[in-house]
N, C-alpha and C positions, 0 to 999 in steps of 0.2 A: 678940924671940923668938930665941933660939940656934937655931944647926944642930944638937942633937941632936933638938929634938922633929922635922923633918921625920924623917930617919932611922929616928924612933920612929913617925912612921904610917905609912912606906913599908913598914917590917916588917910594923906590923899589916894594912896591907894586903894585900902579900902572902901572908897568915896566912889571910885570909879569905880569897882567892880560893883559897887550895891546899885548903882546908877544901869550898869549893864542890865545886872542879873535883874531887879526892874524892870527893866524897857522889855529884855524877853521873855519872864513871868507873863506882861501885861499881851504881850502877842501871845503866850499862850489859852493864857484866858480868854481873850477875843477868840481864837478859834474853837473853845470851849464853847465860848457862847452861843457861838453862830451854828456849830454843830448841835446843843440840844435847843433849839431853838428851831432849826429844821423838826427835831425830832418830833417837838410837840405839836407845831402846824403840822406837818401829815398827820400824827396821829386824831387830831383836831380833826382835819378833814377827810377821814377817813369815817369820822363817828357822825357828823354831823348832818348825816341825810335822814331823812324821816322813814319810818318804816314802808309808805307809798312810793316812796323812792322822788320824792318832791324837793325839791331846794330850800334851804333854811341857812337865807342872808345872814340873819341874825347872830350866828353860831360859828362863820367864819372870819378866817384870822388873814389879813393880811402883812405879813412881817415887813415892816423896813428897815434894812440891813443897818443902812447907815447916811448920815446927811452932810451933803458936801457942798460946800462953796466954794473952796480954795482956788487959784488959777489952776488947770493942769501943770503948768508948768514951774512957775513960784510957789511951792506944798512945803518945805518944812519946818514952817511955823506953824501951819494948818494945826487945826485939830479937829476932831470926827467924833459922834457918838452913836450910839446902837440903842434905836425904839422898835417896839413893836404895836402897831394899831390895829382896830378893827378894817374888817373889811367896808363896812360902809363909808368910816373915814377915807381910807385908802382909794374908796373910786369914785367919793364925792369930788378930791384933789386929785385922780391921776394923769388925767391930762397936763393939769399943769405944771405936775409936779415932771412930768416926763417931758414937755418941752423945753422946761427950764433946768433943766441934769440935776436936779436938787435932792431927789429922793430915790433910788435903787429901788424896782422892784421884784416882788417874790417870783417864782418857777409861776406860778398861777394865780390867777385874779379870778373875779367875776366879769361876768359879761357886762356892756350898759343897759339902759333901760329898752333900748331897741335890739337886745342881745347879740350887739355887736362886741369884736374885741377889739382894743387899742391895737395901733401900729406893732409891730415886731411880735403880735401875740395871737395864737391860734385856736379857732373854737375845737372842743372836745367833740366826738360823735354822737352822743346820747346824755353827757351832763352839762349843764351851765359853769364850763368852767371854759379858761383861758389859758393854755402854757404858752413859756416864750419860745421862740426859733429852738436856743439850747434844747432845751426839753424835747423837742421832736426826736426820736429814732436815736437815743443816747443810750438806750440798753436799760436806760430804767423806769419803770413805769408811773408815769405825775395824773396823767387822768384816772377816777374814780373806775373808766370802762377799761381803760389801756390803751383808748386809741391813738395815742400818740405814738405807740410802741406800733404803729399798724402801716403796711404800705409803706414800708422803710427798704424795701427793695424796689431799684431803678429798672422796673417792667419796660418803658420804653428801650432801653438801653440792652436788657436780656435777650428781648427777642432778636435783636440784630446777632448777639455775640452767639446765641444758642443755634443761629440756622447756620452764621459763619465756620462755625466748629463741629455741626455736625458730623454723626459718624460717618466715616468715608464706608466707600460698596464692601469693602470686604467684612466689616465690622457689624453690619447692618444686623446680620442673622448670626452673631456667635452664637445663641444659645440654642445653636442645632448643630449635631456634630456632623464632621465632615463624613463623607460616605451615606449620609440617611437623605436618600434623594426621590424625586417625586418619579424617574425612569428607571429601568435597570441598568447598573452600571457594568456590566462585565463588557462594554464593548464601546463604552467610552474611552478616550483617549487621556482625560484629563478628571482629577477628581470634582466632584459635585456635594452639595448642599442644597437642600430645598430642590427650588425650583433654579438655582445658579449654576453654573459651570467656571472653576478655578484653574483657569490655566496660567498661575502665575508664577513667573522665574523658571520659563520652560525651557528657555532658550530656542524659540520658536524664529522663523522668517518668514512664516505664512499660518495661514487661518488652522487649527487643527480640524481634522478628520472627525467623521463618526462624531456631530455634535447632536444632539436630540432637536426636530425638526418643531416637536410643540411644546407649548407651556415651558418655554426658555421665557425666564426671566431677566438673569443677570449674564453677562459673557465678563469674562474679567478676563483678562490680557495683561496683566499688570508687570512689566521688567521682562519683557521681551527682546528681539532684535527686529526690528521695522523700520529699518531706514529709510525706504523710500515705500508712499503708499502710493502704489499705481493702479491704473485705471480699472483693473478687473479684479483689484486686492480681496472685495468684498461680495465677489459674484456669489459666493456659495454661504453664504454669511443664513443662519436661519433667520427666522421671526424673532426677534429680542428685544427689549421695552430699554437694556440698558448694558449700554458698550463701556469698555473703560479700557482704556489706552495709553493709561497713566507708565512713565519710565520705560519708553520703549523705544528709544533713541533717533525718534521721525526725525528728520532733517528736510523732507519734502514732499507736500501732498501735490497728485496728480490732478488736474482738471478732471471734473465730472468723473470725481474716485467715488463721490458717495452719494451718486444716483442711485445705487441700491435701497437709499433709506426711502425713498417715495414708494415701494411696496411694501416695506415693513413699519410695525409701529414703533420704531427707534423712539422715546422719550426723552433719553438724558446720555450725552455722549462726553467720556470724561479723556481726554486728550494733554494733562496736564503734565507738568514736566517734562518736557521732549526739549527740543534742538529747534522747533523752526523760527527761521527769521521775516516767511511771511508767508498768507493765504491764497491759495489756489484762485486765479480770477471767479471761474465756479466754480463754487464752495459745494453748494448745495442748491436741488434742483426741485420744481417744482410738484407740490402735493405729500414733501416729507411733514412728521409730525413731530419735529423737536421739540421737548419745551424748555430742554439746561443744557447748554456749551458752556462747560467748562475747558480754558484755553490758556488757564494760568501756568506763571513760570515758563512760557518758553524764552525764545530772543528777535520777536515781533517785535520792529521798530517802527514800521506802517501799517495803515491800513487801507484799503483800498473800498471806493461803493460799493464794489459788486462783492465784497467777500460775505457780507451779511443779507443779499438778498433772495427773496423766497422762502425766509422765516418769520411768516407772520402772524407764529404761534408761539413765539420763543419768548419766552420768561424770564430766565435769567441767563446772564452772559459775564460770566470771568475773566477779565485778560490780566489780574493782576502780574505783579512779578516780573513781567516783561520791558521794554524798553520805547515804549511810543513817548515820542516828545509832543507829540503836534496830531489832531484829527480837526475834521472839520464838522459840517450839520449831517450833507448827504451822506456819512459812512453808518448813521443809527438812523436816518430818514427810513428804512423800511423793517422796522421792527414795532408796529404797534402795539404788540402785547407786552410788550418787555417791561416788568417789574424791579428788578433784580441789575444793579449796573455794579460792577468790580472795576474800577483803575486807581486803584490804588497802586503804590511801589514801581510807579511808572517813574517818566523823567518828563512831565508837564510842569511847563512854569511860568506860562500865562494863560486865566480862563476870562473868554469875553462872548459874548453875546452869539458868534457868528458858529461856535464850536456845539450847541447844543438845538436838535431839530425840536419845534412845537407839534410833533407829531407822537411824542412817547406823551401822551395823557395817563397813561396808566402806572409809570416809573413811580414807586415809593421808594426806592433804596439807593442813593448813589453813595458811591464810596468814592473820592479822591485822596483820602488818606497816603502818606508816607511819598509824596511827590518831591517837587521842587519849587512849589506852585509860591510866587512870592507877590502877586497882585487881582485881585480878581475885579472883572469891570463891574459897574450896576447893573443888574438886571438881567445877569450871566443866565439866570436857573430858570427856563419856561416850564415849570414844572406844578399845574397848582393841585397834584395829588400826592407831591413827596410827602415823607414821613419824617425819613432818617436823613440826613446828609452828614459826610464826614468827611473834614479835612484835618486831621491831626496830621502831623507830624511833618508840616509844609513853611515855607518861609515866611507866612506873610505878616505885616509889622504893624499894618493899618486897617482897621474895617472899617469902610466907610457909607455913610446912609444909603441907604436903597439898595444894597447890597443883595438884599435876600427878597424882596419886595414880590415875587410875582408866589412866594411857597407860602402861602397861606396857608395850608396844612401841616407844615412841619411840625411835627412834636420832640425831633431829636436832631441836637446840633451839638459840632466835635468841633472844639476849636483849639484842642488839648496839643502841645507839645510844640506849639510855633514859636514867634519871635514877637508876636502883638505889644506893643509899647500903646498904642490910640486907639481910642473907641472915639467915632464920631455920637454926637449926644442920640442921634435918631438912629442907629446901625441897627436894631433890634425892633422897631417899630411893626415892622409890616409882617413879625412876627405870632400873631395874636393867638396861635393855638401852639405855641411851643412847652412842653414841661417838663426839658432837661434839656440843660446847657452846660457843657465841659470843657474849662478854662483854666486849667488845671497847666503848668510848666511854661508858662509863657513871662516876657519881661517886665509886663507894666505892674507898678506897686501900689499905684491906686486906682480909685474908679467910681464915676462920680454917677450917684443913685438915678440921676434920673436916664442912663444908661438902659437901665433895667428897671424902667415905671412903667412900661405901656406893656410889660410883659407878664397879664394877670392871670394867666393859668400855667405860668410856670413853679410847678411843684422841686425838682431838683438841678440848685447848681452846685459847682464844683469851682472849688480857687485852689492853688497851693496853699498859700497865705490866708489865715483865720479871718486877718482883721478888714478883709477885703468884703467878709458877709454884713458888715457895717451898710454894703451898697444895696445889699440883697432882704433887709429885715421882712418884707414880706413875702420872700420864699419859706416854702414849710422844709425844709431840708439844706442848709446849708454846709457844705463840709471844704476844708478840716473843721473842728470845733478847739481846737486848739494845734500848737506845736512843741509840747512836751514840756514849755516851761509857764507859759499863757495862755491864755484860755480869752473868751468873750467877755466871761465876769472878770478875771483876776491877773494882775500883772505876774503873781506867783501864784499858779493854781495849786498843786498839790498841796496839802495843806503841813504834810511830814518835810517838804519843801520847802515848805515857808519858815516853820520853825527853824531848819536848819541854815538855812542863813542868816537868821538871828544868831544863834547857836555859835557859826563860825568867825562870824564880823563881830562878837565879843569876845570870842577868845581872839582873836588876832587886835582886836583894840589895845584890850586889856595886858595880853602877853606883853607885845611891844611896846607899850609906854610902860613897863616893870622894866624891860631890859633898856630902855632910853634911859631912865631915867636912874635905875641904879646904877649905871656903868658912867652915868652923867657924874653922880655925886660921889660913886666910891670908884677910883679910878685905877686900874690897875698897875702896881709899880714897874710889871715885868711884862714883857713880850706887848709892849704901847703898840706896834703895828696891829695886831691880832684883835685886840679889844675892840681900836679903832673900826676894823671892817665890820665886826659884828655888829658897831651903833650904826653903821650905814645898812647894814641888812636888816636889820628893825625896824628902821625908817621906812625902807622901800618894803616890810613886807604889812607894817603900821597903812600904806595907801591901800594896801588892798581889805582892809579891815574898814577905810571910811567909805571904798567905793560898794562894799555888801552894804551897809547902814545905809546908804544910797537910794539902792534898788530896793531894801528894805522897806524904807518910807514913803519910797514913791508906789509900793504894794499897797502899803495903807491907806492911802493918800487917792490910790484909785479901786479898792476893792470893792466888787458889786458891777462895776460900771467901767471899767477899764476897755472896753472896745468903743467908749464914745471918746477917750481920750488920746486910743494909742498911736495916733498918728502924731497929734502933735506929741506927742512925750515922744517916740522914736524920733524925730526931725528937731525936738527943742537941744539948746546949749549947752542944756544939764546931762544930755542922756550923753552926747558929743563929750562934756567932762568925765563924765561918771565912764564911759570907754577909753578916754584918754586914759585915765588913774587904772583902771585896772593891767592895762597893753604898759604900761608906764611901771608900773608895780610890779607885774611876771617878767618884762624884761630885764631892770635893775637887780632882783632878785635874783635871776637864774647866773647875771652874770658875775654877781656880791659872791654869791655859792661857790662858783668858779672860781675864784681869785682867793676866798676863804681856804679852797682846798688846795689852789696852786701853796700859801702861805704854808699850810699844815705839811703839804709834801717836802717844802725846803725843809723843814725845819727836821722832820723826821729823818731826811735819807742825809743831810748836811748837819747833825747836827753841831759840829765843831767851827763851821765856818761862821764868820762875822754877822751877824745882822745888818740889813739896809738903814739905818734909825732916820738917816734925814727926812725929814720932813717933808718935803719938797716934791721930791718924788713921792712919798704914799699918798698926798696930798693929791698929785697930777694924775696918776694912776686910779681915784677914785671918781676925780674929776671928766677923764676919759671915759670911764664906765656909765657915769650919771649921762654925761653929751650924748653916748650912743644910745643908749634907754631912752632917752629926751626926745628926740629925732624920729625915733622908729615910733613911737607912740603919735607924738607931734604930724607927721607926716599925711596920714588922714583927712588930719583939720587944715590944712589947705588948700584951695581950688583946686582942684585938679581933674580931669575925667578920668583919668586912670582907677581913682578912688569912687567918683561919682559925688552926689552930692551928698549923702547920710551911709556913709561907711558903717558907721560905727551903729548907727540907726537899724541896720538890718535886722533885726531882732528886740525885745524888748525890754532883755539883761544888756542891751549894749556895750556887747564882746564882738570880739572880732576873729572869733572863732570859726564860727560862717562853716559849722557841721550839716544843716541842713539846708543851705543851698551854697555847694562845696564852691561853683562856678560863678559866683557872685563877682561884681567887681573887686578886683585887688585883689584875686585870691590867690595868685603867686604870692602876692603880700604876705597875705596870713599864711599861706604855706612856709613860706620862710622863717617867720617866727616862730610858729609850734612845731614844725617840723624837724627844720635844718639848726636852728640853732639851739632847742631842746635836745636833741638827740647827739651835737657835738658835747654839746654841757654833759650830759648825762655820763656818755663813754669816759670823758675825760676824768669824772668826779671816781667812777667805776676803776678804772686804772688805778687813780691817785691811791685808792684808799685801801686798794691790793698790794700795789707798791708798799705803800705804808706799812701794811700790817707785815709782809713781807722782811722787810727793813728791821722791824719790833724783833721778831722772831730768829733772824738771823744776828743779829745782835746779842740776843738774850739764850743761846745756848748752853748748854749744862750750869743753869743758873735754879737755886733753890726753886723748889715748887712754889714759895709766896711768889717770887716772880713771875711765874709761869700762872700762876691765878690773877694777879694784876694784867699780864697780857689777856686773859680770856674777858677781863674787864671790858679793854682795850676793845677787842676785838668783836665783842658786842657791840659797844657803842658804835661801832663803824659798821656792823650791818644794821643797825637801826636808823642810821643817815641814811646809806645809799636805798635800803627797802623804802624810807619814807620820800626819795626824790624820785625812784623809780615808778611809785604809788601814785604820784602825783603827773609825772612828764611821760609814764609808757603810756597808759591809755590816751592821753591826751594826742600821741606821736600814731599810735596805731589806729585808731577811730578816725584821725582826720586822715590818713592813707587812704584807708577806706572809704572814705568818702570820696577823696575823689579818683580812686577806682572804679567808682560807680556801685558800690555797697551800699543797700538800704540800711540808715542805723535809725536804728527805736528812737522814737521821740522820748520815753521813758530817761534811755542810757545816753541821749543830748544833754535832756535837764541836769541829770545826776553829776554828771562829765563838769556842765560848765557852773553848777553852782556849789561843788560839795567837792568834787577831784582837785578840778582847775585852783582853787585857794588853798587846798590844804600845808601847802608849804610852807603859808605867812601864817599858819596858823601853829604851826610843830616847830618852828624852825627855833621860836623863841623857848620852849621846851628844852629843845636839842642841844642846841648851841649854850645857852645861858640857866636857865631855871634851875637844870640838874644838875650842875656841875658841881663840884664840890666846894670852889669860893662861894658860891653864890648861898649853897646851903650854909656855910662857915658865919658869912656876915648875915644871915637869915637867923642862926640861934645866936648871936652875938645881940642882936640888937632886941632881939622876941626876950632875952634876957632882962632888959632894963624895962620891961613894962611890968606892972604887979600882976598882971591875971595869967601871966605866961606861964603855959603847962607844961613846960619844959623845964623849969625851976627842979624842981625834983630827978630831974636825968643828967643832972650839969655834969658828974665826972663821963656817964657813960659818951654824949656827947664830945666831951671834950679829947676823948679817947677816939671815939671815929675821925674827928675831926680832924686829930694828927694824924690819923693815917688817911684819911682823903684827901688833903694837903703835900699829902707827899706826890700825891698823883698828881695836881694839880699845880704847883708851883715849881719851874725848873731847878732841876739841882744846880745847872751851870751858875745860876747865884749867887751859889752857896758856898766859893770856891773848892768846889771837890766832889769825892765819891759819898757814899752815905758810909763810914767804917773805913777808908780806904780800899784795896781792890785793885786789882786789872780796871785799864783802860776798858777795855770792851764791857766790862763791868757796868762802868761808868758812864757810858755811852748809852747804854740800856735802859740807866733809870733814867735819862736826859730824853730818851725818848720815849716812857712811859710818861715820865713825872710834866711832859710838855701838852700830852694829849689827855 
């Protein structure tokens, strides 16, 4: 080979790296710009009010980010540029510019001439200004008043959680010590507080003695022994507004046990956690003044008419916890006061029409939450004073129109943690005063707008998935606002994010076509197997450097405006490629690694035995490697419902990593990739290079100190592979465990994981393996020699002195037929297995 071809790939090398380091200058510049560009429009609109506090048009800036035409899908010839215009320009054009996706606009606008705001954008409280949806309740404040930052907590949603979690009786009064009581205590039986009496954990079987006859407030009975309440239990019971019965092992209430409450003004009877499996025919008799049965957690599987009737003063009614499958109308037909309904965590799983009486007019709360409940009929709910209704955590797959039709009051609806794949288009109609909706863990991934049209005083909904508030642009609170890696505006939101995948898809470019291509033209004479796998780990770690440039330009390509796109980008053939290559790229890689280090261990613990040199076999064996990488990648991309239809879609880095929704389809799948066969790689790489070092050291016994300095060489270099595959495959092994153990992980430490962790391999490997090695450095001042501006002119002996001694580490002595000096075999063995690694 002449000295011009190096010269001709040092140019082209050069070429491509100036071409990189380009491309991410010019991204960092872009985010340069768009960041003081923000700076200036707030501070612009920050000054631009008049000292009367009046609007001046004239003085605001509306920034356009950037102007797009390209398909979502066909972008990377696309190009884009970044204007900033007036505001008057900006709203004389924003209609059109906004139904035609041409122009991205800013966090805030002005209002129109009729001081309305465009779709997805909301007026301020007290200025003529506009933010988008994002801008609502994000922690930073875009209006001149702040009101955007206001009423960003779900008050419908509080009040239910804060009366359901109320203090329980005994907590009600800690900040009065026990003993400071409204009686004399020397002749009580039990200690007191206030106006309470604490008989709790007495290990009682009947009523205590010696209770105070007036001004009893509280009786607490809490973890008693009361197995059976019979019919005189409560003969001597004083005056008490509130019984609590809670943990005291009932198993059986007596008929007509709690006609004593008709003389007393019993209020709130707390019966909760016991044994019973069902209610005294009479319960309660007529003239008592209950207004709270609490009945939860026992092992109530029926209920009967007559257990509820004669309170028709009763307020609220708990039976959560329990086990009723089936009620009918007549068993709440005589509770007209009743506010308050708990069956949740029951075992219901069908509601239809015949199960709820038109006599509770006054019910705002029902709770069906944590059932079984997997179909409900239309027109289930006669209730037109609900407020709250909840059914989280139930089976059902479909809501179908008229569903909800007669709760024209509803303000708050739970629809969180089912199995919903359908929304009929009218399911939500008859909803008109609802403003918080929670849809939050269910299966369906899209959701078409007019689902949620006729729902205009709805202030806050809830999705898992960001891009779902696509459906929702005129709710003032949509959340999530992103998933750690995208956001509404940006396919790559973080912006130290974005640079960094620039950052790593040049170095992984750029490394691997150096090691392609010098290992192409300058070919090594010795150990042809070893060379060989390292141009195939190149290869395979070179895809993951095209599939960042990827994701990279399809960032650009959609920046500003990435939630009008990202469906079709998630569902298009590109994002379906761009996850092939990557799942294609980590699996060749991890297995290249393996077979690298299986080569490395022969060679070290064998090193007298013959080399495999045929062809044939390293040929089949690399071939085997590529098929199973091929396959497991491949696998996805066709039909199948195992996978579903957009596998690789799940996300909008289109990995198949699937950290944030661990239970996705094919998530054995991906378990199996990052899981089982990282963590076999890993141990195995871990072993090898123990072994190895191992092998070095026992070998190289009572051998000169430069020996034993070349081993510490050695033995660096081998913890700076395994720390750098551990660096890469433990987190990756451990966070997805975790997930699906059901560990919350930070959308933060997702992004970080799948855009910066998950590559780092194909980004080091060519470092590791090739860059540093001592050939590489050798033909590096060899050839930087025949150029004239080379600054290494002046160092040629000292070079050429490390040189032979990095060469000695680097090129097998077995070559060379012998020891270096003669020597013991063991000697010789030594430097065979220094001079190899």
């Amino acid at each position: 080979m002449t000295m011009s071809s190096p010269k001709t790939i040092i140019k082209l090398m050069m070429l491509l790296i100036g071409i990189t380091l380009r491309t991410s200058l010019g991204q960092i510049n872009i985010l340069t710009s768009d960041l003081s560009s923000t700076v200036i429009s707030t501070v612009a609109r920050r000054s631009e009010t008049s000292e009367m506090g009046t609007w001046n048009e004239t003085n605001w800036e509306t920034i356009t980010l950037r102007n797009q035409n390209a398909d979502p899908i066909h972008f990377l010839g696309s190009t884009s540029s970044s204007t900033s215009s007036s505001s008057s320009s900006s709203n004389s054009n924003s209609a059109n510019s906004y139904s035609n996706n041409n122009v991205i606009e800013s966090a805030i606008l002005m209002p129109d001439a009729n001081n309305n705001c465009q779709s997805g954008y909301f007026h301020c409280n007290g200025t003529a200004q506009c933010v988008q949806q994002r801008a609502n309740c994000d922690g930073e404040v875009d209006c001149d008043d702040g009101s955007d930052e206001w009423n960003c907590d779900n008050e419908v949603d509080a009040k239910y959680w804060d009366h359901l979690y109320r203090k329980q009786p005994f907590g009600r009064h800690d900040d009065i010590p026990i003993g400071k009581c409204f009686w004399p205590n020397e002749n009580l039986s039990c200690p007191c507080r206030g106006d309470e009496i604490l008989c709790r954990f007495q290990q009682l079987n009947a009523l205590p003695n010696n209770l105070p006859v007036n001004n009893l407030a509280t009786l607490d009975l809490t973890g008693n022994n009361f197995d059976i309440i019979h019919e005189t239990f409560f003969a001597s019971l004083p005056s008490v507004e509130s019984l609590v019965l809670k943990f005291c092992t009932i198993r059986e209430i007596a008929s007509h046990a709690f006609d004593r409450l008709a003389s007393i003004p019993l209020k709130t009877l707390y019966m909760d956690d016991n044994k019973l499996s069902e209610l005294p025919e009479y319960f309660f008799t007529k003239g008592n003044q209950l207004r709270i049965l609490i009945l939860a957690r026992n092992h109530l599987q029926q209920l009967n008419r007559s257990n509820f009737e004669n309170l028709q003063g009763l307020q609220e009614l708990d039976l959560r916890g329990n086990r009723i499958s089936h009620f009918t109308a007549n068993i709440f037909a005589n509770l007209p006061s009743l506010e308050v309904l708990h069956l949740n965590e029951n075992r219901l799983q069908l509601l239809y029409p015949e199960m709820f009486p038109n006599t509770l007019s006054n019910l705002h709360t029902l709770s069906l939450a944590h059932n079984q409940i997997k179909d409900i009929a239309r027109e289930t709910f006669p209730f037109p004073r609900l407020r709250y209704l909840f059914l989280a955590g139930n089976q059902l797959t479909h809501i179908r129109a008229a569903t909800f039709c007669n709760l024209t009051s509803l303000q708050g609806l739970h629809l969180d943690e089912n199995q919903i794949e359908k929304f009929d288009l009218h399911a939500f109609d008859c909803l008109i005063n609802l403003t918080s909706l929670l849809l939050t863990g269910n299966r369906f991934q899209t959701l078409d707008p007019q689902v949620l049209k006729r729902l205009e005083k709805l202030q806050y909904i809830y999705f898992s998935r960001f891009h779902l508030c696509r459906a929702a642009e005129n709710v003032r609170v949509c959340d999530p606002h992103g998933d750690g890696i995208s956001s509404i505006q940006h396919l790559l939101d973080n912006q130290i994010l974005r640079g960094s995948v620039w950052v790593m898809a040049s170095i992984a470019v750029v490394g691997n076509l150096l090691v392609l291509l010098g290992r192409y033209f300058y070919k090594s004479r010795s150990n042809v197997e070893h060379s060989l796998y390292l141009r195939h780990l190149a290869a395979s770690d070179l895809l993951m450097g095209i599939y960042l440039t990827l994701i990279a330009c399809a960032d650009i390509n959609f920046r500003g405006q990435y939630i009008r796109h990202e469906e079709s980008w998630r569902h298009s053939g590109l994002c379906a490629f761009a996850g092939f290559l990557s799942t294609f790229s980590c699996q060749s890689s991890t297995l290249l690694l393996t077979l690298v280090t299986w080569d490395r261990l022969m060679s070290v613990t064998r090193p007298l035995k013959p080399r495999d040199t045929e062809k044939l076999r390293i040929v089949l064996r690399l071939l085997v490697l590529w098929g199973i990488s091929f396959i497991l990648a491949a696998a996805p991309l066709l039909p199948n419902a195992y996978f579903g239809t957009h596998f690789y879609g799940n996300n909008g880095v289109c990995l198949s990593l699937h950290i944030h929704d661990p239970y996705a389809k094919g998530w054995e799948y991906s378990a199996l990739l990052f899981i089982c066969i990282n963590t076999i790689s890993l141990i195995f790489i871990l072993f090898s290079y123990i072994r190895m070092l191992q092998a070095i050291r026992d070998s190289g016994g009572g051998m000169r100190s430069t020996h034993s300095g070349r081993e510490n060489v050695v033995a660096t270099r081998f913890a700076i592979i395994v720390t750098t595959d551990c660096a890469c495959w433990l987190p990756i092994i451990v966070v997805k465990l975790a997930a699906l153990l059901g560990c919350e992980i930070s959308q933060d430490l997702y992004a970080w994981l799948a855009v910066l962790v998950l590559p780092v391999n194909s980004a080091l490997n060519p470092i590791l393996y090739t860059l540093t090695t001592a050939a590489f450095k050798q033909q590096l001042r060899r050839y930087c020699h025949t150029l004239p501006s080379c600054s290494l002119v002046n160092n040629e002996t000292r070079s050429q002195t490390q040189t032979a001694y990095e060469s000695g580490l680097s090129v097998s002595l077995a070559h060379l037929g012998g020891g270096i000096g003669g020597g013991s075999g063991r000697k010789r063995m030594s430097h065979r297995h220094i001079s190899y690694l």
